[in-house]
N, C-alpha and C positions, 0 to 999 in steps of 0.2 A: 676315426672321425666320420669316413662314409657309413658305417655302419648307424653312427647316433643321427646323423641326420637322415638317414631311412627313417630309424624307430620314428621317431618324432615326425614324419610326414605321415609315416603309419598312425599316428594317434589321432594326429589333426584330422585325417579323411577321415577313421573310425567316430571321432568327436562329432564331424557334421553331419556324420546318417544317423544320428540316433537322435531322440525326442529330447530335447530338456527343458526340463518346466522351471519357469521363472518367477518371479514374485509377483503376486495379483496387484501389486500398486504399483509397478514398474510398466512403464510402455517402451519400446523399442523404436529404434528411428527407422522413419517411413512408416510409421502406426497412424491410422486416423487419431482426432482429437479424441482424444475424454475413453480411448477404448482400453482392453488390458485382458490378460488370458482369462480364462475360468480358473479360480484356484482346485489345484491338485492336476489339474490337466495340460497345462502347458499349449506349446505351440509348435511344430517339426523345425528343427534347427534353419537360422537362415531366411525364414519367411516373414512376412510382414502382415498387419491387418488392416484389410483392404475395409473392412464395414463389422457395424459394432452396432447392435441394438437392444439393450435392457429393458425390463417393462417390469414392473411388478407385480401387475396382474395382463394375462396375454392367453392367447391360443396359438396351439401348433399342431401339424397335423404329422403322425410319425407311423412310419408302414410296419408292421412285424410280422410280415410273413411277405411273399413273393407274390405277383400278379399274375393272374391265370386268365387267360384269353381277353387280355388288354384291361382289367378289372382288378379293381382291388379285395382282396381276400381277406386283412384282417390290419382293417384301418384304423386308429385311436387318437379321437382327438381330446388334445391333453389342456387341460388348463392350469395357470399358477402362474408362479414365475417364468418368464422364459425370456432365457439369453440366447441372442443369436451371434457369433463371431467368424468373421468370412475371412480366409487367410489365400495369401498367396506366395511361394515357391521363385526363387531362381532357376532357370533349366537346368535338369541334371536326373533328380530324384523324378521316382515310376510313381505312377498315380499307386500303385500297389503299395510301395516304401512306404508314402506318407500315410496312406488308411491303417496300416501295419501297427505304425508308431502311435497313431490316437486311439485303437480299439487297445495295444498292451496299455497304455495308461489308465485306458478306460477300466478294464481288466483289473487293475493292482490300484484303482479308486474305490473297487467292488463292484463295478456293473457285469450283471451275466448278460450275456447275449442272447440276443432274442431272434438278431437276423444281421446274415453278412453275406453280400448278394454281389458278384459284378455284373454289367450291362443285360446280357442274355439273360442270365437266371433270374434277375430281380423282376423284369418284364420292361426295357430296353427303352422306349420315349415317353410312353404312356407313364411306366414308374415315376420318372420323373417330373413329369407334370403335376404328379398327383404329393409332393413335395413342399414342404416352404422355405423359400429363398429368400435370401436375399437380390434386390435388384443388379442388373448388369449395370456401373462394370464394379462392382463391388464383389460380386459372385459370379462366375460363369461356369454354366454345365454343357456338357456336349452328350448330348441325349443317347450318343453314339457307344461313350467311350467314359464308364466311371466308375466308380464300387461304392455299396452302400452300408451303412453299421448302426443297428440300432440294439440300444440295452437297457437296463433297468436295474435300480436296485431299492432299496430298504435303508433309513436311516432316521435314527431317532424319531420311527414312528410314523413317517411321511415317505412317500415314493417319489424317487427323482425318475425321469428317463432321460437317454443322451442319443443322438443320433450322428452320425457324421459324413459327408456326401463328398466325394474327391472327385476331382473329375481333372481336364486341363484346358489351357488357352493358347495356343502359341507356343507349344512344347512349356510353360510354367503352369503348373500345378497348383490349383486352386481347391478350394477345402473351406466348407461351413461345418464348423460344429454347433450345434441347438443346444441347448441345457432347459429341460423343463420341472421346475420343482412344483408339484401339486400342492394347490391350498384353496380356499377358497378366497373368497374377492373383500379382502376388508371394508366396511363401510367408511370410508374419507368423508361424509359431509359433514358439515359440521352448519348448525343450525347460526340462525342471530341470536336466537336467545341463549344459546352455549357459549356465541362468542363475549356477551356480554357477563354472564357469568364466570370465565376465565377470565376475561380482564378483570373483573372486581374480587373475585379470588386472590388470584395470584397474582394479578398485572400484568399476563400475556399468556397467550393461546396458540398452539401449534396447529398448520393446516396441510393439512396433506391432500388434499382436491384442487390445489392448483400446480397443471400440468404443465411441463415443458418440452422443446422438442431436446434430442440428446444433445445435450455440449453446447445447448444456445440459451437466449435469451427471449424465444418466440413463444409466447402463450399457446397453447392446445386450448379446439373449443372448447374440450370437457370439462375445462377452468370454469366457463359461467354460472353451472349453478352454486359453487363455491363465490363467486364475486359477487352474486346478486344477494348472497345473504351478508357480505360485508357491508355491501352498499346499501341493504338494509338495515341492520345495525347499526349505520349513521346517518342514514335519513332518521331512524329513531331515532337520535342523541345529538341533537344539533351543536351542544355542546363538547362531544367528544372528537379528539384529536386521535392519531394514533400514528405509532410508528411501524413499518412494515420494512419487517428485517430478514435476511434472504440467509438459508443456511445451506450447507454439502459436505457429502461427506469428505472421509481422505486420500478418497483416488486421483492424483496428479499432485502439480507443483500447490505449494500454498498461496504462493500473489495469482498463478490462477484461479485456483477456488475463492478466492476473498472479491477476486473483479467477477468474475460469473454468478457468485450471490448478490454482488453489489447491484450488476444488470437484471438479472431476476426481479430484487425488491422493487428496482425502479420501474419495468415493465406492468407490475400489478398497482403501482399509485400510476403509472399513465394511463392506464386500461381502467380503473375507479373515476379519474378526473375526466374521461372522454366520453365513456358508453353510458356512463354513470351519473355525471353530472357532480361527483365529490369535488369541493372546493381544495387545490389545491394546497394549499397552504393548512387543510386539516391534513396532511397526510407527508409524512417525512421518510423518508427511506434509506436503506444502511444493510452493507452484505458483510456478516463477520465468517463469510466461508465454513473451515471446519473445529474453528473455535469455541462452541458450547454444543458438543457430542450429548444426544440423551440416549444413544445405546452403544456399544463395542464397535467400532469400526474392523474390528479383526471378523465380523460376521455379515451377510446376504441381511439379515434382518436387521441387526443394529445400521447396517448404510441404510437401508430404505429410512430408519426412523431418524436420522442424521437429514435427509432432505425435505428440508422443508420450507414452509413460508412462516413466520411469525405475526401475528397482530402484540403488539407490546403499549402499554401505557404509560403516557411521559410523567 
């Protein structure tokens, strides 16, 4: 009997040092709102995510080579997608352990390594300056004491890079990994005279220029010139009603995502009726979250095309 309950303590400690990757639609408790791993990459066992920020179109800055007399040698700034995920650690595991566990997965996702540097060798405060982070206390680096991983690979014809910065805070162990998928910047406007043409088409028009902040219901400026050609659209057609229905894709629960489209749609007819002057009663709103998918939620491109705003006609 002493002996199986060794094995089994053995397993358990073997279980918590090693990486395990969990499903990208699962979040874990003590996760920020709305965040969840990169799929294929997981998270080091035990830790939580402190900060979560998606963009679909973004810039990152990622070192691949070491700093030489407080200077950067061979800087790239990357554009595309980029996911930023900031994790943090129970005391126990070495800043080393957990960089260990995110370059082998990075490793056996296909990224080669381009650069894997601790404190000294990388170039010590200046490196990390020259870094994108997430804000404290979402992220914390100690310019002192941390390792750094950057790689790159090839995939159906697009370059991802992955970076990953470990460092600690009060003996826990803190960890941003980046994901940058290159592409270029989709055109999201969408004219009045498009929009009017998709409602008489088809009876509703998807928009993807109106921004939100992550997991809220707060308009982003970059929304206005997306709303100024709604609200042109109806200054043309004094007769036109419309309905403005809020979509997401299927990362969390579903009466989540159905009340955060619902707040979404209503956000853009309060922002129509206020800056705009749209009578309110032409404009109805309705979130059916992630019930009329127009791409694969099992992919990065099918969820971006899964969030949207819709103009629909009654």
């Amino acid at each position: 009997m002493t002996f199986r309950l060794g094995a089994l303590a053995q397993l358990t400690l073997i279980a918590a040092l090693i990486c395990h990757t969990v499903s990208p639609a699962t979040a874990q408790p003590g996760d920020v709102a709305g965040a969840r791993d990169f799929p294929g990459i997981g998270r080091f066992a035990g830790s939580v995510i402190t900060g979560y920020v998606a963009k679909d179109f973004d810039a990152m800055r990622l070192q691949a080579a070491p700093f030489k007399d407080g200077k950067a040698t061979d800087e790239r700034r990357l554009e595309g997608r980029i996911t930023r995920i900031a994790y943090r650690t129970m005391p126990g595991p070495s800043i080393l352990e957990v960089s260990r566990n995110f370059e082998n997965q990075l490793a056996k996702a296909g990224f080669e390594t381009l650069l894997a540097c601790d404190t000294d060798a990388c170039g010590a405060i200046p490196f990390t300056e020259a870094i994108d982070v997430l804000p404290v206390p979402q992220m914390w680096v100690d310019g002192f004491d941390y390792r750094y991983f950057a790689g790159r690979k090839a995939a159906d014809g697009r370059e991802i890079y992955a970076s990953v910065l470990v460092s600690q805070n009060n003996q826990q162990i803190t960890a941003q990994l980046t994901i940058a998928e290159l592409g270029a910047m989709q055109n999201k406007m969408v004219s009045a005279a498009e929009m009017a043409k998709g409602l008489g088409d088809k009876g509703h028009i998807a928009l993807y220029g109106i921004y939100f902040d992550t997991d809220k219901a707060t308009m982003k400026p970059e929304s206005r010139p997306t709303l100024e050609q709604i609200a042109q659209l109806l200054a043309g057609q004094p007769q036109l009603n419309v309905f403005i229905v809020g979509h997401t894709d299927s990362q969390g629960s579903y009466d989540y995502n159905l009340d955060l489209s619902r707040r979404r749609a209503e956000a853009v007819a309060a922002e129509l009726a206020r800056s705009y002057r749209i009578a309110p009663a032409r404009l109805r709103s309705a979130g059916v979250g992630l019930l009329a998918p127009v791409g694969s939620n099992a992919t990065d491109v099918g969820r971006a095309l899964n969030r949207r705003v819709e103009l629909v006609a009654p």
